[in-house]
C-alpha positions in Angstrom: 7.4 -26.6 1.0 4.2 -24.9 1.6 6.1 -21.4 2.9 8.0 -21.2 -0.2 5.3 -22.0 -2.4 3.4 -19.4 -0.3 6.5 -17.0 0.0 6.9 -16.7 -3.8 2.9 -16.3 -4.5 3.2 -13.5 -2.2 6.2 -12.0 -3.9 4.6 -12.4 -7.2 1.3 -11.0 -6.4 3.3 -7.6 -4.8 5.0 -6.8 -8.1 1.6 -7.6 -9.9 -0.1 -4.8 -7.9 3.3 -3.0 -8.7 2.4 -3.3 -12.6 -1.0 -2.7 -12.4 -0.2 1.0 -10.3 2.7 1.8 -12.9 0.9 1.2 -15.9 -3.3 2.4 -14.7 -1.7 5.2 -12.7 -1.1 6.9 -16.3 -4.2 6.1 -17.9 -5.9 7.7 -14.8 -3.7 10.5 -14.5 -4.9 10.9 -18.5 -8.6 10.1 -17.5 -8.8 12.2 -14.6 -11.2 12.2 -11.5 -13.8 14.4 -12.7 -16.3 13.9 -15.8 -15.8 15.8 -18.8 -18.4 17.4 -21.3 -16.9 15.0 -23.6 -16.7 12.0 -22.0 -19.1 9.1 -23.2 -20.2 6.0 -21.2 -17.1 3.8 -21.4 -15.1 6.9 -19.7 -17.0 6.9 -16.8 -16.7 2.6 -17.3 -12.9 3.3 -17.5 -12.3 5.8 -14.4 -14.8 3.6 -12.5 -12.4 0.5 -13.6 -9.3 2.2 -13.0 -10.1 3.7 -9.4 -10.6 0.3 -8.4 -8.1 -1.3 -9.8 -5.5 1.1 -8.2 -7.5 1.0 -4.9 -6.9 -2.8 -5.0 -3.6 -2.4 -6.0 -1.9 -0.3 -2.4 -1.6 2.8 -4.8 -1.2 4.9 -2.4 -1.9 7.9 -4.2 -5.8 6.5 -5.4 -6.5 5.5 -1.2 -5.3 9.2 0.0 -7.8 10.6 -2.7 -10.5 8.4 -2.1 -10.1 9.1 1.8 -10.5 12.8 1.3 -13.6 12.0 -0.8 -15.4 9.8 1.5 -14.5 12.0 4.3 -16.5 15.1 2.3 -19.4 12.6 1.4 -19.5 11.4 4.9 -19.8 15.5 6.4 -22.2 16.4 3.4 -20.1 19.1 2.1 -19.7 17.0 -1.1 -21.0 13.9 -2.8 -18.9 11.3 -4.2 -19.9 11.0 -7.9 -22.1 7.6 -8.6 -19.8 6.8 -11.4 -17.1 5.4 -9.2 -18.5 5.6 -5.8 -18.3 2.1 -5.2 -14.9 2.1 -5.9 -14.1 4.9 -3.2 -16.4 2.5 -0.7 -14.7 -0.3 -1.7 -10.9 1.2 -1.8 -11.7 3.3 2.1 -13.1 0.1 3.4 -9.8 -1.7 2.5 -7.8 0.6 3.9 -9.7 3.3 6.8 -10.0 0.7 9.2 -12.8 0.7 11.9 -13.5 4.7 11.1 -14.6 3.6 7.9 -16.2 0.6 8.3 -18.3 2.7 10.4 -19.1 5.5 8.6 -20.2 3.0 5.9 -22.2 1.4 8.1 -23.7 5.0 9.3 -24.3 5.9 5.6 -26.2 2.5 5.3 -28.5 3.0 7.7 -29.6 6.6 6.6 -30.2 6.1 3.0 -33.1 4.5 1.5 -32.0 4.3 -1.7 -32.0 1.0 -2.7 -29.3 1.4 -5.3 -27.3 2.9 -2.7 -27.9 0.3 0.2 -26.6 -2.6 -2.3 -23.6 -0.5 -3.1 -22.1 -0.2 0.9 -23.6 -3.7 1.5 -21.1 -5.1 -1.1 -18.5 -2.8 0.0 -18.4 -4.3 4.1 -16.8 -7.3 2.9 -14.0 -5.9 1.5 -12.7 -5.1 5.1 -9.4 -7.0 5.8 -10.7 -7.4 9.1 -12.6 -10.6 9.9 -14.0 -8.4 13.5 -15.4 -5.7 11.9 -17.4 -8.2 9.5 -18.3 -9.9 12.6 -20.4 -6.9 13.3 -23.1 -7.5 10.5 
């Protein structure tokens, strides 16, 4: 009884992240990525939410573009607006693997911003993998 109960929970949650990409995907796509002259606090609230949400959610779309952000923020030849940094941290932790984690880990240890340090230290548990949090 507990694998069926367990079996549908599963199948449930996978079409709620399908909902969730189908219906935030739009509002992003309407947002967009980067900040506009116009755009007032809730925006930067709203594409902060929505990146995350998405990231959260397997859209695979949101993890490609936050890996090609973290991997310019992580070179230096761009930084990752604050707005929704923590939402690229969080969504490239989930899904980069030990590269990642690492980086993050890299990035920790050279900033002293405190604001900063709190960000990537909430970010390392969002790693699916129980080793790599082993490493704190």
């Amino acid at each position: 009884k507990l694998k069926q109960w367990y079996q549908r929970r599963v199948r449930g949650y996978t079409q709620f992240k399908a909902m969730r990409r189908q219906i935030f995907s739009r509002v992003l796509r309407e947002v967009g990525w980067e900040k506009r002259e116009t755009d007032g606090h809730t925006d930067s609230l709203l594409r902060n939410m929505l990146i995350g949400t998405l990231g959260v959610s397997d859209d695979r779309e949101v993890i490609d573009k936050c890996e090609e952000l973290f991997k310019q923020h992580v070179s230096g030849d761009a930084q990752i607006a604050a707005d929704y940094r923590g939402s690229v941290y969080r969504t490239v932790c989930r899904a980069g693997g030990e590269e990642a984690y690492n980086n993050l880990l890299e990035l920790f240890q050279k900033t002293d911003l405190h604001e900063e340090r709190d960000r990537i230290q909430r970010t390392l548990g969002f790693s699916p993998s129980s080793e790599l949090k082993e490493k704190l």
